[in-house]
Structure formats: structure tokens, C-alpha cells
C-alpha positions in Angstrom: 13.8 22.1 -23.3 14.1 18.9 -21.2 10.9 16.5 -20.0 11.2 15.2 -17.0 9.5 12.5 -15.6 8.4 11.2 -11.7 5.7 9.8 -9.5 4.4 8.7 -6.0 2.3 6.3 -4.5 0.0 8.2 -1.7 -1.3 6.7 1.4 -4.9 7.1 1.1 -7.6 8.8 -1.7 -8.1 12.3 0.2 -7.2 15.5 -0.9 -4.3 15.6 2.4 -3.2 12.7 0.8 -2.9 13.9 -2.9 -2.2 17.2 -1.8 0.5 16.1 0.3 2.0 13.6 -2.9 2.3 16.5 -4.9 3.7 18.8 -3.2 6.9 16.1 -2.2 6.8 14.8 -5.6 6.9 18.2 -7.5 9.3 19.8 -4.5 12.0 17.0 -5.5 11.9 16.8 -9.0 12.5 21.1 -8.9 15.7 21.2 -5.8 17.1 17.8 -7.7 17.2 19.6 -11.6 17.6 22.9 -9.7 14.6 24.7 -11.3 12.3 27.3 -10.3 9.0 27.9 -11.5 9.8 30.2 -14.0 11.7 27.5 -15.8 8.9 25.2 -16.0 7.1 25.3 -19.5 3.7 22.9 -18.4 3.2 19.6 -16.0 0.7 16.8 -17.1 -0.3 14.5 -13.9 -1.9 11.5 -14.2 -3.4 9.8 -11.4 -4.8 5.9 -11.0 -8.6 5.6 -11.0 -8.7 5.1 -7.4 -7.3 8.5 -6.6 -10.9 10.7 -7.0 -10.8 13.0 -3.8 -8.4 16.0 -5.3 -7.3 17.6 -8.7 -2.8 17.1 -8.6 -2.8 20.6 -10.1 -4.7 22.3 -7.3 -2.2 20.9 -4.8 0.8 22.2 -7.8 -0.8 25.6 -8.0 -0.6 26.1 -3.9 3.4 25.6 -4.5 4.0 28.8 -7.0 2.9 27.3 -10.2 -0.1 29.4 -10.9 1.0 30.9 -14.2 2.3 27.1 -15.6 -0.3 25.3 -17.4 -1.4 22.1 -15.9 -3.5 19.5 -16.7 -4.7 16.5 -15.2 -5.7 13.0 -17.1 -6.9 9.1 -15.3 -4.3 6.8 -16.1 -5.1 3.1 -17.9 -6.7 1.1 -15.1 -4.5 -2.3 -16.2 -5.1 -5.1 -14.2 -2.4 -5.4 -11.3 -0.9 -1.8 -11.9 0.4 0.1 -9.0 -2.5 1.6 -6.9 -3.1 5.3 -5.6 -0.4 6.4 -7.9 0.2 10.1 -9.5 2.2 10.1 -12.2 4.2 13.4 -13.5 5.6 14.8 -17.2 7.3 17.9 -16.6 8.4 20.7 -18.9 11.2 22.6 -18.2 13.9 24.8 -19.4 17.4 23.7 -18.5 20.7 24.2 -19.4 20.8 20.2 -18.0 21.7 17.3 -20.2 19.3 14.6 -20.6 21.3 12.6 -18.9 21.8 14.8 -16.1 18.2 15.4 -15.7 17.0 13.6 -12.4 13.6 11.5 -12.5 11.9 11.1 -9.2 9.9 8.5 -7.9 9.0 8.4 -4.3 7.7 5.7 -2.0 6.1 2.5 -3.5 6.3 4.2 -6.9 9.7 3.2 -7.3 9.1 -0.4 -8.1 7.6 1.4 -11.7 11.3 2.7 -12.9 13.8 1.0 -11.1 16.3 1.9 -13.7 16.2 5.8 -13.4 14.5 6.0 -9.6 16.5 8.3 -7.7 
């Protein structure tokens, strides 16, 4: 079992927006470990207080992951944090060394990992 990690910074609080974040974010993290959703144990998604006009895991469960719990959580509204942002912890299966395992973070969220963006 591997967790791997990824977020994106949206354009805009509306469910397109959100909706649209998702599905790029969750689409690259799955063709860049090579996993299906079969392998995928559970995803947590956090979003930044700003974001209010969409659940993450509706937009995940529109993409095949309707028998993968999800959950959804408001991320610590620090001072100067990176706006409009949707965070990811996913679960997976894999046959995939940790250090093989690609993290993804897309658009202005790649400022928050600089180290492991891909």
C-alpha cells in the first residue's frame, strides 16, 4: 500500500472550477503511478476555505471512483497560504516503490512542494 500525495490551484470557486481541478488532478496522479480505480484503497481532499461552491469527491465519483471511499475536510486557513487550493491523499495498491511513486501538483500549487512536484 503506497499514499500518494498531489494538489491544484483552481481558477475560480464554482463547481466547473472544482469539478474541472479534480478531475486533472486525480487523472494525473492515476496515468503517472499507472493505477486504475480498482487499485485505489480511499482519497481524502482538502480544499482552502475559499473553495465552498462543490464537494472534490462529487467531481472524483463522476471519474469511476464510485465504489472508493472519499472524504472531504477544510484545510487550516493560515495566514498567506496558497488560495483556492484542493489538496489530495491518495491510497493505492502498487507494486511501486515509494520512491517511484509520482506526487502531482498542478498549476500554482506547485510553489507548495517544489521538491517532489512533477
Amino acid at each position: 500500500m503506497r499514499a500518494i500525495r498531489g494538489a491544484i490551484q483552481v481558477e475560480e470557486n464554482s463547481a466547473q472550477s472544482i469539478a474541472s481541478g479534480v478531475k486533472e488532478l486525480i487523472g494525473a496522479i492515476m496515468r503517472s503511478n499507472s493505477l486504475t480505480p480498482s487499485m485505489v484503497i480511499s482519497v481524502i481532499f482538502t480544499s482552502t476555505p475559499d473553495l465552498t461552491a462543490a464537494f472534490p469527491a462529487a467531481a472524483c465519483r463522476e471519474i469511476g471512483f464510485e465504489s472508493v471511499p472519499l472524504i472531504g475536510a477544510v484545510e487550516v486557513d493560515v495566514p498567506g497560504a496558497l488560495d483556492r487550493t484542493i489538496r489530495v491523499m491518495l491510497h493505492c495498491e502498487t507494486t511501486l516503490s515509494g520512491e517511484a511513486i509520482s506526487h502531482i501538483y498542478l498549476r500554482g500549487a506547485q510553489a507548495l512542494r517544489k521538491d517532489i512536484a512533477q
